[in-house]
N, CA, C and O atoms as a GROMACS GRO file, in nm:
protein
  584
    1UNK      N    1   0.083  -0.119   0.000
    1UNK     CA    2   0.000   0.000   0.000
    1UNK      C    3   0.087   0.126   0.000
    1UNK      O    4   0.057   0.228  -0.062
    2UNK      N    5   0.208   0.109   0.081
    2UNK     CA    6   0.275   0.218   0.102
    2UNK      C    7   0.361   0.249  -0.044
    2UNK      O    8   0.402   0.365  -0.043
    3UNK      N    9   0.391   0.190  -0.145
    3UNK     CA   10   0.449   0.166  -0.286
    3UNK      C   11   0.363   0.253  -0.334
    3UNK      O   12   0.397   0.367  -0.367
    4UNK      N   13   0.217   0.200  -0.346
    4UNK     CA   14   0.116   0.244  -0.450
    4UNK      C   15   0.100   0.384  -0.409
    4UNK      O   16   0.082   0.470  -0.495
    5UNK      N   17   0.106   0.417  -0.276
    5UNK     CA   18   0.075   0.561  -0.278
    5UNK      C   19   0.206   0.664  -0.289
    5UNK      O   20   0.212   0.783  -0.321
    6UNK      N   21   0.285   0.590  -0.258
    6UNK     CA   22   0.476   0.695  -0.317
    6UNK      C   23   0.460   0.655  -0.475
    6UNK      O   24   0.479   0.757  -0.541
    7UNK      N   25   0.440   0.572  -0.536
    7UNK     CA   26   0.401   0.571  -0.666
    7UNK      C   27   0.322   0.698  -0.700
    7UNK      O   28   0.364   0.798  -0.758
    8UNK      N   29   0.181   0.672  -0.647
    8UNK     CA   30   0.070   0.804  -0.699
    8UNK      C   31   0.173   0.915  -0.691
    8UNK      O   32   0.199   0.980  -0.792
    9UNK      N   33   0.243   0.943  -0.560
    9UNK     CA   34   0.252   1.085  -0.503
    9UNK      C   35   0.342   1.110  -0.616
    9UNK      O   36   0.320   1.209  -0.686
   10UNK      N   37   0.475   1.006  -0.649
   10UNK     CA   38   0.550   1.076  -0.698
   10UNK      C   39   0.457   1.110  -0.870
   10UNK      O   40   0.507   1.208  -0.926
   11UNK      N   41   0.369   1.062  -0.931
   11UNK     CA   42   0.325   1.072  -1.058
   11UNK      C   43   0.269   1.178  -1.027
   11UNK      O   44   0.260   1.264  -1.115
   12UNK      N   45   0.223   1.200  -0.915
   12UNK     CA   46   0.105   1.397  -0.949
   12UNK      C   47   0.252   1.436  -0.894
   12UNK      O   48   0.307   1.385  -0.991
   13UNK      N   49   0.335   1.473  -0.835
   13UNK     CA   50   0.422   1.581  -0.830
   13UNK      C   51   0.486   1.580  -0.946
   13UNK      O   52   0.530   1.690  -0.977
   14UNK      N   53   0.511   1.477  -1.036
   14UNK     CA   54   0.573   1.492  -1.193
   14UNK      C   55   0.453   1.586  -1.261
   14UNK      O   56   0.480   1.704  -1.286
   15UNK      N   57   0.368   1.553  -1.279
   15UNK     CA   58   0.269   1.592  -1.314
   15UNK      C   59   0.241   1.747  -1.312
   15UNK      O   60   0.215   1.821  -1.407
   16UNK      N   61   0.254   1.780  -1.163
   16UNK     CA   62   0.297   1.946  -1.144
   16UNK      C   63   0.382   1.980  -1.123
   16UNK      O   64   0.389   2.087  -1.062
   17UNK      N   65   0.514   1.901  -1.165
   17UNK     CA   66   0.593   1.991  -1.221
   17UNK      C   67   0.649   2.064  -1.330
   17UNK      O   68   0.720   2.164  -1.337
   18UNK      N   69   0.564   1.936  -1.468
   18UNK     CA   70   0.560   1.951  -1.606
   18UNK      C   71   0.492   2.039  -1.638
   18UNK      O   72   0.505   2.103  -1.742
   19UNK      N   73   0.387   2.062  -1.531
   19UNK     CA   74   0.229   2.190  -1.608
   19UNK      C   75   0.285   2.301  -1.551
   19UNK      O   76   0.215   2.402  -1.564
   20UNK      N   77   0.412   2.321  -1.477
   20UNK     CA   78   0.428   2.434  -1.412
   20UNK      C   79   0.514   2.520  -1.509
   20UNK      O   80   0.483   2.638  -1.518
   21UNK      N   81   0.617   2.472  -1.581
   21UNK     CA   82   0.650   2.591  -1.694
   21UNK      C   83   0.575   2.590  -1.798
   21UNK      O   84   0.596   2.671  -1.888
   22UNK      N   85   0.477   2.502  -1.805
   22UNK     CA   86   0.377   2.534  -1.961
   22UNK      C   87   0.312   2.685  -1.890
   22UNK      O   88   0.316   2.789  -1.957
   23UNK      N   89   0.268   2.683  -1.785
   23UNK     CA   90   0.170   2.762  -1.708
   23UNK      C   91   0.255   2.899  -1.730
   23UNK      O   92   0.208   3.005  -1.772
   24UNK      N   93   0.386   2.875  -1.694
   24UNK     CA   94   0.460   3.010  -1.656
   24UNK      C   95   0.486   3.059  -1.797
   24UNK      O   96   0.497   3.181  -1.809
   25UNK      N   97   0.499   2.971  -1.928
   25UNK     CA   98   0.556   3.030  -2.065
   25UNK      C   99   0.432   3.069  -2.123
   25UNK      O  100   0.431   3.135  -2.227
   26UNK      N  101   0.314   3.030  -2.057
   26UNK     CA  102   0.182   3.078  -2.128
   26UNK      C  103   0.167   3.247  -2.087
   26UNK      O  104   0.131   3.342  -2.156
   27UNK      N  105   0.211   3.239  -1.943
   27UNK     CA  106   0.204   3.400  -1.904
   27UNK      C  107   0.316   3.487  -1.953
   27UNK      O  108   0.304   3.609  -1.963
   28UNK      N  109   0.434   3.416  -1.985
   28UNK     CA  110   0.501   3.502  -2.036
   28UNK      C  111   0.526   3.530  -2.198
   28UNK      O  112   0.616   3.590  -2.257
   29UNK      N  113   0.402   3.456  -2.244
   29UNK     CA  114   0.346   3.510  -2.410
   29UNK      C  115   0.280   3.602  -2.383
   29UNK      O  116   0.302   3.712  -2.433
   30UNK      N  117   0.156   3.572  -2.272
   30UNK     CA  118   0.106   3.687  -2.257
   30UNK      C  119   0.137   3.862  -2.224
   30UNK      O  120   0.077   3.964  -2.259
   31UNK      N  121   0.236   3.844  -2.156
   31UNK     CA  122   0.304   3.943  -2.079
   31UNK      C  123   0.385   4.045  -2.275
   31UNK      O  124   0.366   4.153  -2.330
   32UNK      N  125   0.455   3.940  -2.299
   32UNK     CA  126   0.524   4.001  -2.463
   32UNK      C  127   0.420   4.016  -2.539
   32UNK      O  128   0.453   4.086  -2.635
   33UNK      N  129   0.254   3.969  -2.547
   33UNK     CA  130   0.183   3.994  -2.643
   33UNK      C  131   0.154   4.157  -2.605
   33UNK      O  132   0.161   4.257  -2.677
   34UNK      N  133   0.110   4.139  -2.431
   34UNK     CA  134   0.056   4.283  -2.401
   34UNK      C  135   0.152   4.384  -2.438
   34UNK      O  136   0.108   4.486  -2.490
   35UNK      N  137   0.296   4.370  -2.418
   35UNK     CA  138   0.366   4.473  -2.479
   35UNK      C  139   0.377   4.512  -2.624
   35UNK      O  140   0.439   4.614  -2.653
   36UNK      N  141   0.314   4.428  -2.728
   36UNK     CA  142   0.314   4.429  -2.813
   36UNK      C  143   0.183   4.518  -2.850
   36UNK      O  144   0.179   4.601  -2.940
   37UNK      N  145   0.102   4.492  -2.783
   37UNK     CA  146  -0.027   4.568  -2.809
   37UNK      C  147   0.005   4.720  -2.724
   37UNK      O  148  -0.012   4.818  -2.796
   38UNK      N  149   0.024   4.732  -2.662
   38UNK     CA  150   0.051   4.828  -2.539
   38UNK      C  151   0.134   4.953  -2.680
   38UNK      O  152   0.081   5.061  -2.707
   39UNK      N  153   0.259   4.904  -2.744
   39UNK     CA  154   0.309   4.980  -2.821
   39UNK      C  155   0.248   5.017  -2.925
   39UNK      O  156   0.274   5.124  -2.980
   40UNK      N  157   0.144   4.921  -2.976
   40UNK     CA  158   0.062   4.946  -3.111
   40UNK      C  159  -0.022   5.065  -3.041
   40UNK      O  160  -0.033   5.175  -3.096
   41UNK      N  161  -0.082   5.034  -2.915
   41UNK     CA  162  -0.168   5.172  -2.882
   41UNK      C  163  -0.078   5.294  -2.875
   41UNK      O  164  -0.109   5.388  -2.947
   42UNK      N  165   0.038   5.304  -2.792
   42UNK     CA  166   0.109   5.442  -2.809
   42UNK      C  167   0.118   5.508  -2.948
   42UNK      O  168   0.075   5.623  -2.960
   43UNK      N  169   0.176   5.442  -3.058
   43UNK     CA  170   0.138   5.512  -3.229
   43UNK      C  171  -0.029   5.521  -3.272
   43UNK      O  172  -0.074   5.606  -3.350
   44UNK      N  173  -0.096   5.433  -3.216
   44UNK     CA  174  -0.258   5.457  -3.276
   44UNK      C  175  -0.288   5.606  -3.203
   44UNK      O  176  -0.331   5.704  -3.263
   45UNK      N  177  -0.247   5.599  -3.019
   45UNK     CA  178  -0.318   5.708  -2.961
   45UNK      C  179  -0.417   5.673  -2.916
   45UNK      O  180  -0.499   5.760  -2.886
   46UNK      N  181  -0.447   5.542  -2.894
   46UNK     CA  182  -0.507   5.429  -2.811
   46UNK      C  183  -0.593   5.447  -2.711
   46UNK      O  184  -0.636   5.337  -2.678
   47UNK      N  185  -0.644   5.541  -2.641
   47UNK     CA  186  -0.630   5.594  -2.513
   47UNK      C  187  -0.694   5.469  -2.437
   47UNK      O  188  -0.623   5.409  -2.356
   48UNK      N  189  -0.827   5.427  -2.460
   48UNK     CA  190  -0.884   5.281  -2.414
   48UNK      C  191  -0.806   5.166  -2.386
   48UNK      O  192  -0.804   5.108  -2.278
   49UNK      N  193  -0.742   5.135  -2.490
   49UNK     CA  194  -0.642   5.021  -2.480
   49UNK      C  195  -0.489   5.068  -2.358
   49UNK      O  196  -0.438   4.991  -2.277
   50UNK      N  197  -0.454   5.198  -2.381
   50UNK     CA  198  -0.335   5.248  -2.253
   50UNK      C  199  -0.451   5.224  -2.101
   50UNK      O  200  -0.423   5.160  -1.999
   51UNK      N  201  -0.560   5.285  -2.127
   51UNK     CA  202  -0.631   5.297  -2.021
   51UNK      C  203  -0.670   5.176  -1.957
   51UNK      O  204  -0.715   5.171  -1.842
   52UNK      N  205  -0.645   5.044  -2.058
   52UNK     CA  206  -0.714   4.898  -1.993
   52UNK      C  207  -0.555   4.850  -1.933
   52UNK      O  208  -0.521   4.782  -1.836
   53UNK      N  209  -0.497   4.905  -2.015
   53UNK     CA  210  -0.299   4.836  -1.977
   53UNK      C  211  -0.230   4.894  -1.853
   53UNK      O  212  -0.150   4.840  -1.778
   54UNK      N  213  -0.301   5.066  -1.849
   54UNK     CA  214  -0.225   5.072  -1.693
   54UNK      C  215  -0.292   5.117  -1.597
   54UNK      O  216  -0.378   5.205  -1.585
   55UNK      N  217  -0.234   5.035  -1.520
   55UNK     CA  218  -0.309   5.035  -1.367
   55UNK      C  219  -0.345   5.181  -1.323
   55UNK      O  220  -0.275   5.265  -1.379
   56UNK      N  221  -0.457   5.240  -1.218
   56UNK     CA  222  -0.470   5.367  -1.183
   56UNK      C  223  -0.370   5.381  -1.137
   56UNK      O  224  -0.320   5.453  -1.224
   57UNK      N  225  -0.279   5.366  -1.050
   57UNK     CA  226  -0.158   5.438  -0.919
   57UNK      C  227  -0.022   5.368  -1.065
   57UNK      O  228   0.081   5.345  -1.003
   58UNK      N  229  -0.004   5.340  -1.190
   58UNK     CA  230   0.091   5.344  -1.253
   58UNK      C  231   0.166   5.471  -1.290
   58UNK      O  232   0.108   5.571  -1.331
   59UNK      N  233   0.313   5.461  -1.270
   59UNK     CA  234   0.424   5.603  -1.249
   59UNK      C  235   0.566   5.517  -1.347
   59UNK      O  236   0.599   5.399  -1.360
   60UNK      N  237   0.604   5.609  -1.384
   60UNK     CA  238   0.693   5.588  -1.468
   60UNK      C  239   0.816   5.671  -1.442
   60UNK      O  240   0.814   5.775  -1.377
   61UNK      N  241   0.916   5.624  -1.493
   61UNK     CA  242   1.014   5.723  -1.498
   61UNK      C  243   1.095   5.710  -1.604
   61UNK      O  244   1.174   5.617  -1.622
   62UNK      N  245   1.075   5.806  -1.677
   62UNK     CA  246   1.126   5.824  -1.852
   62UNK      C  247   1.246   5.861  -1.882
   62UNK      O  248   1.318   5.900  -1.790
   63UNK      N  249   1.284   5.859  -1.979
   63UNK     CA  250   1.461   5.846  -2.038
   63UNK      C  251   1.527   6.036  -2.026
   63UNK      O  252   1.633   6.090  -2.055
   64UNK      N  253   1.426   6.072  -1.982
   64UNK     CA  254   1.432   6.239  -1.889
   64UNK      C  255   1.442   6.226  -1.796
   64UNK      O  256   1.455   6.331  -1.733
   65UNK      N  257   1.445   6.098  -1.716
   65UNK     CA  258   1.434   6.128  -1.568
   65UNK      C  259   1.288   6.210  -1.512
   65UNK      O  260   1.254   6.209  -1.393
   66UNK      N  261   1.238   6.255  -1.581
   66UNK     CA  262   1.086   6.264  -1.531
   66UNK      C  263   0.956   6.172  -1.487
   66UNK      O  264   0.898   6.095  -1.564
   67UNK      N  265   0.930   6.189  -1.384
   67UNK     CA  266   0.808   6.076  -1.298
   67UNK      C  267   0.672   6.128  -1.386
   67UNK      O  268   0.648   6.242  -1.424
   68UNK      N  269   0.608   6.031  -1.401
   68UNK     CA  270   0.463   6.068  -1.526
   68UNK      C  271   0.389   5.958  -1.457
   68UNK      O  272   0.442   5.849  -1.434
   69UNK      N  273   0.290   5.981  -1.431
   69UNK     CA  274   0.149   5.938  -1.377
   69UNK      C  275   0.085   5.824  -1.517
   69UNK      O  276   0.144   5.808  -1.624
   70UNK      N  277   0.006   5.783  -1.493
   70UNK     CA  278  -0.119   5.753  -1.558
   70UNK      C  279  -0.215   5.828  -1.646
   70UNK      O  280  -0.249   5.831  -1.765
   71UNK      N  281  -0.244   5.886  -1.535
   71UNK     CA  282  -0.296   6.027  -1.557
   71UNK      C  283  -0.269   6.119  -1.695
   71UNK      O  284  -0.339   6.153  -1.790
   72UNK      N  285  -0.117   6.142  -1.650
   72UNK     CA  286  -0.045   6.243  -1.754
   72UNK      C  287   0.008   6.126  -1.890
   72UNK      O  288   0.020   6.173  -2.003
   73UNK      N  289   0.024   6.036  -1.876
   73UNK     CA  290   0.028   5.965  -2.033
   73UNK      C  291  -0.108   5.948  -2.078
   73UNK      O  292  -0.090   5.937  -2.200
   74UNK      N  293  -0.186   5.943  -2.066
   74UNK     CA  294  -0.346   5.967  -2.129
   74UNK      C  295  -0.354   6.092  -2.097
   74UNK      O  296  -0.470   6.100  -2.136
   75UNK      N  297  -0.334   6.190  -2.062
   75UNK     CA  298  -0.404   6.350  -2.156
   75UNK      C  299  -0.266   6.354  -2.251
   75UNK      O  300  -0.293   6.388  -2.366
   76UNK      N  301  -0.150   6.331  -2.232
   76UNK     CA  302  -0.066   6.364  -2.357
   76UNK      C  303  -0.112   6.293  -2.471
   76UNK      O  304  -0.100   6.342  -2.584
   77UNK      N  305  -0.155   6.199  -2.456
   77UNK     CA  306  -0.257   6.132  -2.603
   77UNK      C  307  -0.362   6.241  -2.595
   77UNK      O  308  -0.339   6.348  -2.652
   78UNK      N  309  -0.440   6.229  -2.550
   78UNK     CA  310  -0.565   6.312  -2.566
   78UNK      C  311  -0.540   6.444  -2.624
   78UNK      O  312  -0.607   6.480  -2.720
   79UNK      N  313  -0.432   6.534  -2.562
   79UNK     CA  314  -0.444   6.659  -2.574
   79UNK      C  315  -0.363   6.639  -2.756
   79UNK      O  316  -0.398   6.705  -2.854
   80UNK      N  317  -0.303   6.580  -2.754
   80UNK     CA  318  -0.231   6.569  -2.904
   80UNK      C  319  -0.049   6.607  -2.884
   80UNK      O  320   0.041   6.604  -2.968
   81UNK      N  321  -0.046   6.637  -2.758
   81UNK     CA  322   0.070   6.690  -2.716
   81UNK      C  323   0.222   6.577  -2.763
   81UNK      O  324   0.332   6.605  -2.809
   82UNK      N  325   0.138   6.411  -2.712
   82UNK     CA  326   0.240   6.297  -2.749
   82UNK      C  327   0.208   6.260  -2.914
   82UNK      O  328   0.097   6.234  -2.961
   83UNK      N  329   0.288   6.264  -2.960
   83UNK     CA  330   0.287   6.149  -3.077
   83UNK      C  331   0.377   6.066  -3.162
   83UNK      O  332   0.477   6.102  -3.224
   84UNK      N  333   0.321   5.943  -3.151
   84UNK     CA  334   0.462   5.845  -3.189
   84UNK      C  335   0.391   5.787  -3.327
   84UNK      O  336   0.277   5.742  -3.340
   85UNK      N  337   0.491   5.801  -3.421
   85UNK     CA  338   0.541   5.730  -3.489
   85UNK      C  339   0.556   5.607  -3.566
   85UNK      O  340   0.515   5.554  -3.669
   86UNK      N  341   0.670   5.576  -3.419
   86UNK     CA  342   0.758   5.414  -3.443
   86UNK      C  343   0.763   5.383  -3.311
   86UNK      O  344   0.823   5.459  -3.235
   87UNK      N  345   0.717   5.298  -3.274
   87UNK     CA  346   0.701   5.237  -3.092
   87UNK      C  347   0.769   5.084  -3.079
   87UNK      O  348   0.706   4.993  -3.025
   88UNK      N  349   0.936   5.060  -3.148
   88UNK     CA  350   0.957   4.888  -3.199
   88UNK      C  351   1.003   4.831  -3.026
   88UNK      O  352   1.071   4.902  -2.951
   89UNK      N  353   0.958   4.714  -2.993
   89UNK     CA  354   1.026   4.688  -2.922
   89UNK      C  355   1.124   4.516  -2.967
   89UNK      O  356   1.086   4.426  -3.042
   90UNK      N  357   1.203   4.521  -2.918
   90UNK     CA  358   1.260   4.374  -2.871
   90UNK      C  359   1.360   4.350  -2.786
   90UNK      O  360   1.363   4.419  -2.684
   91UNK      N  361   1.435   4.276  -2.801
   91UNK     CA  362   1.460   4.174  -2.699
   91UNK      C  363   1.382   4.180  -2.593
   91UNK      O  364   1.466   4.188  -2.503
   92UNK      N  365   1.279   4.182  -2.542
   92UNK     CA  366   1.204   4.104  -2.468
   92UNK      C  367   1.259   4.043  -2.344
   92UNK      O  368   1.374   4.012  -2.378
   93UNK      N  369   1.249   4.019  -2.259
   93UNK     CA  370   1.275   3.909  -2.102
   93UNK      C  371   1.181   3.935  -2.025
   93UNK      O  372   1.195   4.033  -1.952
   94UNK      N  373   1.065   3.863  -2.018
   94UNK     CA  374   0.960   3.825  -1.914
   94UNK      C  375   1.015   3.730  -1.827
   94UNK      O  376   1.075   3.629  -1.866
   95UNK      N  377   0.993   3.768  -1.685
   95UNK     CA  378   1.001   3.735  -1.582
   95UNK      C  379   0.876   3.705  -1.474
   95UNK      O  380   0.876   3.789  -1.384
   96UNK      N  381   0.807   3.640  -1.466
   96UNK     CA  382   0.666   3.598  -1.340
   96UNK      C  383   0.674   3.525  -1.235
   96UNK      O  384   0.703   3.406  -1.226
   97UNK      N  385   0.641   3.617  -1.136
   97UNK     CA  386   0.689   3.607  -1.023
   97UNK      C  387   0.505   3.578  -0.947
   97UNK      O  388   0.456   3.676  -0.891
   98UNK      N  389   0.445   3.487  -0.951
   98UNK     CA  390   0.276   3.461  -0.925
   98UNK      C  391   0.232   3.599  -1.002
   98UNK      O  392   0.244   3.637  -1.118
   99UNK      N  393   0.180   3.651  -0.893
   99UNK     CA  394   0.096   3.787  -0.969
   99UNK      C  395   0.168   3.875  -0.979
   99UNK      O  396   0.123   3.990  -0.979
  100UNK      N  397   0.280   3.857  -0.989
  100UNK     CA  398   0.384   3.992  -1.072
  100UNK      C  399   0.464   3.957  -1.150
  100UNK      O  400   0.511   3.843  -1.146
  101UNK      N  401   0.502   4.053  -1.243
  101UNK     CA  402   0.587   4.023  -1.382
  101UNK      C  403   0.663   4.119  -1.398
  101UNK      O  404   0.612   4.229  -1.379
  102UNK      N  405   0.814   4.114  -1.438
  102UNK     CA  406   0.868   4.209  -1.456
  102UNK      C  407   0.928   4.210  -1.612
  102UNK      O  408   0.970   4.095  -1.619
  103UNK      N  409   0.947   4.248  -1.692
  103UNK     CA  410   0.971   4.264  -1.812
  103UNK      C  411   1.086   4.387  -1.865
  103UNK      O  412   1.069   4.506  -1.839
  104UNK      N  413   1.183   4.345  -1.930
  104UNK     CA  414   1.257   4.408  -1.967
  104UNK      C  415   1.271   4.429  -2.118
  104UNK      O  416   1.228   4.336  -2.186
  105UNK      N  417   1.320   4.527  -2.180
  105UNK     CA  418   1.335   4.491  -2.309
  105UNK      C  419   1.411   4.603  -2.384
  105UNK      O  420   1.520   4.624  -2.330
  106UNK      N  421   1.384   4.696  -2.509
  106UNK     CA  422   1.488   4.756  -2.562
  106UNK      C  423   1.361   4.836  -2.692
  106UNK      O  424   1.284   4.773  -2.764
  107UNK      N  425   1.378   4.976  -2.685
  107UNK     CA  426   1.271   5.042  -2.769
  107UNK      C  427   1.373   5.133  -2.850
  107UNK      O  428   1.484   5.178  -2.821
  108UNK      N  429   1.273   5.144  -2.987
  108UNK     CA  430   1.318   5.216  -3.063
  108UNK      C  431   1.192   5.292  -3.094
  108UNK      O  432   1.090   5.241  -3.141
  109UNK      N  433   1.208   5.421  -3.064
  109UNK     CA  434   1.056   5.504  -3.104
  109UNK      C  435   1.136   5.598  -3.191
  109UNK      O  436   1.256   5.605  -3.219
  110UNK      N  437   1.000   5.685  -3.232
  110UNK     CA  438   1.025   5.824  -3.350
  110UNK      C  439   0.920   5.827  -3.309
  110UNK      O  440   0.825   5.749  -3.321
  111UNK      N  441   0.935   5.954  -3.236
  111UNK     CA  442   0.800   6.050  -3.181
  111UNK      C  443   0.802   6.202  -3.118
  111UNK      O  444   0.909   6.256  -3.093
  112UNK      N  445   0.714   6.248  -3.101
  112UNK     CA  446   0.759   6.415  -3.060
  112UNK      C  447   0.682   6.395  -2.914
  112UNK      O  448   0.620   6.292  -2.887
  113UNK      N  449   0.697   6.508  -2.822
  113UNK     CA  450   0.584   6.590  -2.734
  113UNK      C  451   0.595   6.712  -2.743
  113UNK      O  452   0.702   6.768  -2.720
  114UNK      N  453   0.494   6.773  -2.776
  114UNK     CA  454   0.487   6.926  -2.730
  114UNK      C  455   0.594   6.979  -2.875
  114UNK      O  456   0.661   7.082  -2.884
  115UNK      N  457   0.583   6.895  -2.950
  115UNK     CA  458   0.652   6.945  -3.075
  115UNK      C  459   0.839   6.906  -3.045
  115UNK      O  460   0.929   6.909  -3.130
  116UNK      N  461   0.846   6.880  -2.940
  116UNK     CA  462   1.006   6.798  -2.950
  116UNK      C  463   1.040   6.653  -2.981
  116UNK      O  464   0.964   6.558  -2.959
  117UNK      N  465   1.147   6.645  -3.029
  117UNK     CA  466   1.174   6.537  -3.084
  117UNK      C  467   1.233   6.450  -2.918
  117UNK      O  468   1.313   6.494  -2.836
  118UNK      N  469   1.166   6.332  -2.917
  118UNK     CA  470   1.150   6.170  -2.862
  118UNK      C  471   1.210   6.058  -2.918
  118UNK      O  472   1.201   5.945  -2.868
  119UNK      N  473   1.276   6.087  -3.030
  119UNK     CA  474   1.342   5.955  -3.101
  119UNK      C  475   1.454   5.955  -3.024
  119UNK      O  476   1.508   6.043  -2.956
  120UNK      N  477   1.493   5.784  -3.058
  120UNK     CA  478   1.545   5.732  -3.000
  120UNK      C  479   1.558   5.595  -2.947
  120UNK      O  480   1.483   5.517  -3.006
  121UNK      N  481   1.634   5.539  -2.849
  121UNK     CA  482   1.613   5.426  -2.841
  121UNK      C  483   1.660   5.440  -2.646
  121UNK      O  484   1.708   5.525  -2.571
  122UNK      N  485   1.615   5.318  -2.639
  122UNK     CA  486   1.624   5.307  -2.471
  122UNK      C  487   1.592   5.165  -2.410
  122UNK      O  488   1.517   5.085  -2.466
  123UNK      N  489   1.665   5.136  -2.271
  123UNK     CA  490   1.606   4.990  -2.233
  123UNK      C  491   1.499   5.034  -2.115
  123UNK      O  492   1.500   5.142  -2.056
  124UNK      N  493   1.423   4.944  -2.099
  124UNK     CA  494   1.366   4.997  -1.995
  124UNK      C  495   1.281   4.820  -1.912
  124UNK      O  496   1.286   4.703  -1.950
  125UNK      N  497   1.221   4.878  -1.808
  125UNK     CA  498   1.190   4.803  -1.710
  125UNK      C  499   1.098   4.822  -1.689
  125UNK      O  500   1.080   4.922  -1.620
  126UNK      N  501   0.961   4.729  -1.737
  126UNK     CA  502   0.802   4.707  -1.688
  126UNK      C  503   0.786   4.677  -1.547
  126UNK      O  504   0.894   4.645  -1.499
  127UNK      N  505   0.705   4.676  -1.474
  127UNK     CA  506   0.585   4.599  -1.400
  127UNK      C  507   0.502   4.546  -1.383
  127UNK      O  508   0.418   4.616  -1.326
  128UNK      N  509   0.470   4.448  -1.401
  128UNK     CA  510   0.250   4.423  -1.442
  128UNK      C  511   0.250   4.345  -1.294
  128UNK      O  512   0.352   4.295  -1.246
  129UNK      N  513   0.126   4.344  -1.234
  129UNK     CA  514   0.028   4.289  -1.165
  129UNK      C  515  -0.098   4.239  -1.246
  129UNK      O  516  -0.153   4.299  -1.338
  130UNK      N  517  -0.133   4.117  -1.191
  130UNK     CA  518  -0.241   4.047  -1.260
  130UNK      C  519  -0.345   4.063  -1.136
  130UNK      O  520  -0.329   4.014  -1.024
  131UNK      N  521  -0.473   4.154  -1.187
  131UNK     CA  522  -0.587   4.167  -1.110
  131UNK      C  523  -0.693   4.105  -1.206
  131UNK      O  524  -0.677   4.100  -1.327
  132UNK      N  525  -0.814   4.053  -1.135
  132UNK     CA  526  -0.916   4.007  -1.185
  132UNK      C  527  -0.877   3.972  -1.305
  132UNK      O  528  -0.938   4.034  -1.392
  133UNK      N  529  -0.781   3.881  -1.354
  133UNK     CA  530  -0.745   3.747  -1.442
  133UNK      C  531  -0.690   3.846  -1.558
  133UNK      O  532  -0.711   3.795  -1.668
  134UNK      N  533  -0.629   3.968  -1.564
  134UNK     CA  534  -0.570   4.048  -1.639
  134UNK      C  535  -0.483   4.134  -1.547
  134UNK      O  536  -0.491   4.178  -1.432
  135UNK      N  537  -0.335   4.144  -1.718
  135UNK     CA  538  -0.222   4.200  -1.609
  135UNK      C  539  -0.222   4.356  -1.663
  135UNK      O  540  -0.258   4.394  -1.774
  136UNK      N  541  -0.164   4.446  -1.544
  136UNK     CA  542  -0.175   4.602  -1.573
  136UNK      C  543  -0.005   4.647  -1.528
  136UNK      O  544   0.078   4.590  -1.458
  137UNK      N  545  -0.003   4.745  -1.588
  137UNK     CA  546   0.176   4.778  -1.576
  137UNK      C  547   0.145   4.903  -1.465
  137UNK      O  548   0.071   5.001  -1.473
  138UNK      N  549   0.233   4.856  -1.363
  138UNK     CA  550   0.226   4.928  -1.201
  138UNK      C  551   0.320   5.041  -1.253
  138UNK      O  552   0.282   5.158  -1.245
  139UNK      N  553   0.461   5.004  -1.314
  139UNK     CA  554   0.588   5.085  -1.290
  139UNK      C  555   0.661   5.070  -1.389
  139UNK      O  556   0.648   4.958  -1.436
  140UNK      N  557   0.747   5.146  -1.452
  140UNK     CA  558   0.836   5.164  -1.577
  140UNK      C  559   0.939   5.217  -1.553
  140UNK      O  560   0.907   5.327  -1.507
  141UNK      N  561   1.079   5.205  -1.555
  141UNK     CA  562   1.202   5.310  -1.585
  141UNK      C  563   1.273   5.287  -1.687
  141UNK      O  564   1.323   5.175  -1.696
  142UNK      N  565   1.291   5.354  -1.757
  142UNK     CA  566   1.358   5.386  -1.871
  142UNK      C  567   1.490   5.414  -1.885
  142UNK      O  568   1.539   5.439  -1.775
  143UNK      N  569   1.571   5.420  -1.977
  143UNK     CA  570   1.743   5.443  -1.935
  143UNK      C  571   1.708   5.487  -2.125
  143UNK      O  572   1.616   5.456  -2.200
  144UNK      N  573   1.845   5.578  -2.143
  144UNK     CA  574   1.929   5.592  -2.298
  144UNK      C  575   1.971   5.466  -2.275
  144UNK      O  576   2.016   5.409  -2.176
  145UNK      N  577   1.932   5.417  -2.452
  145UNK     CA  578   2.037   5.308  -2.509
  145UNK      C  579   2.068   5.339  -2.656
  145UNK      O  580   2.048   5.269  -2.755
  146UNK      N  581   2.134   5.486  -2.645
  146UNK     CA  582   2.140   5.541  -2.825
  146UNK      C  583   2.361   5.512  -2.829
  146UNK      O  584   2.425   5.535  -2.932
   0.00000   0.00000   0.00000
C-alpha cells in the first residue's frame, strides 16, 4: 500500500511539475503579447487600450528622468501633445513572479511631445500585476540606449 501511494505521489508531483513551466511560458506570451499591443496603442493614440494596460496608481520614470502618472500619459494622447510614430520593441525578457511580472526589453521610437523630438532608443523596465485574471503595468524606468 505504502508503494502504491509513493508511486501516486511521486506521478502527481511529476505531473505538477511539467504543467508548471507550460503555465509560466503561457504567461510570459502573454506578458510580450501585451507589450506588443501596449506599443501598437502608443502610435494609434489608443487611449482605451493604454487605459485597460495601466493600472490607476501606474508612475513611470522616462529616459528624462521625469516621474509621469497615468494620468499624464493619457491627456498627452488626448491633448495631441504625445505622438509616436515608431514604438519597436525587442529583446524582450519576461520574468513571473505569481501575480507579478517584470519585463525588460529595448525600444526604438520616433515621436515628438509638445513638438520635441523623442526619437530614440532606450532599455527599460516594466511591471504588471495580474488583477481580476488580467495584467496592468504598475511601474516603468527607462534608461538611454542610443
Amino acid at each position: 500500500m505504502r508503494v502504491i501511494i509513493s508511486v501516486i505521489g511521486a506521478f502527481l508531483l511529476m505531473v505538477a511539475m511539467a504543467s508548471h513551466p507550460q503555465t509560466l511560458s503561457q504567461q510570459e506570451e502573454e506578458i510580450k503579447n501585451l507589450e506588443g499591443e501596449r506599443g501598437k496603442a502608443q502610435v494609434r493614440g489608443d487611449i482605451a487600450k493604454l487605459d485597460e494596460v495601466l493600472a490607476p496608481e501606474f508612475m513611470e520614470i522616462n529616459v528624462a528622468g521625469q516621474i509621469r502618472t497615468k494620468r499624464e500619459n493619457i491627456e498627452g494622447h488626448q491633448s495631441g501633445q504625445v505622438h509616436w510614430e515608431k514604438f519597436d520593441l525587442d529583446e524582450l525578457s519576461v520574468r513571473v513572479y505569481g501575480e507579478t511580472a517584470v519585463v525588460s526589453g529595448h525600444l526604438t521610437r520616433k515621436g515628438t511631445f509638445a513638438g520635441r523630438d523623442l526619437s530614440g532608443q532606450s532599455r527599460y523596465t516594466r511591471y504588471y500585476v495580474r488583477r481580476q485574471g488580467r495584467w496592468q503595468a504598475i511601474f516603468q524606468h527607462s534608461v538611454p540606449a542610443n
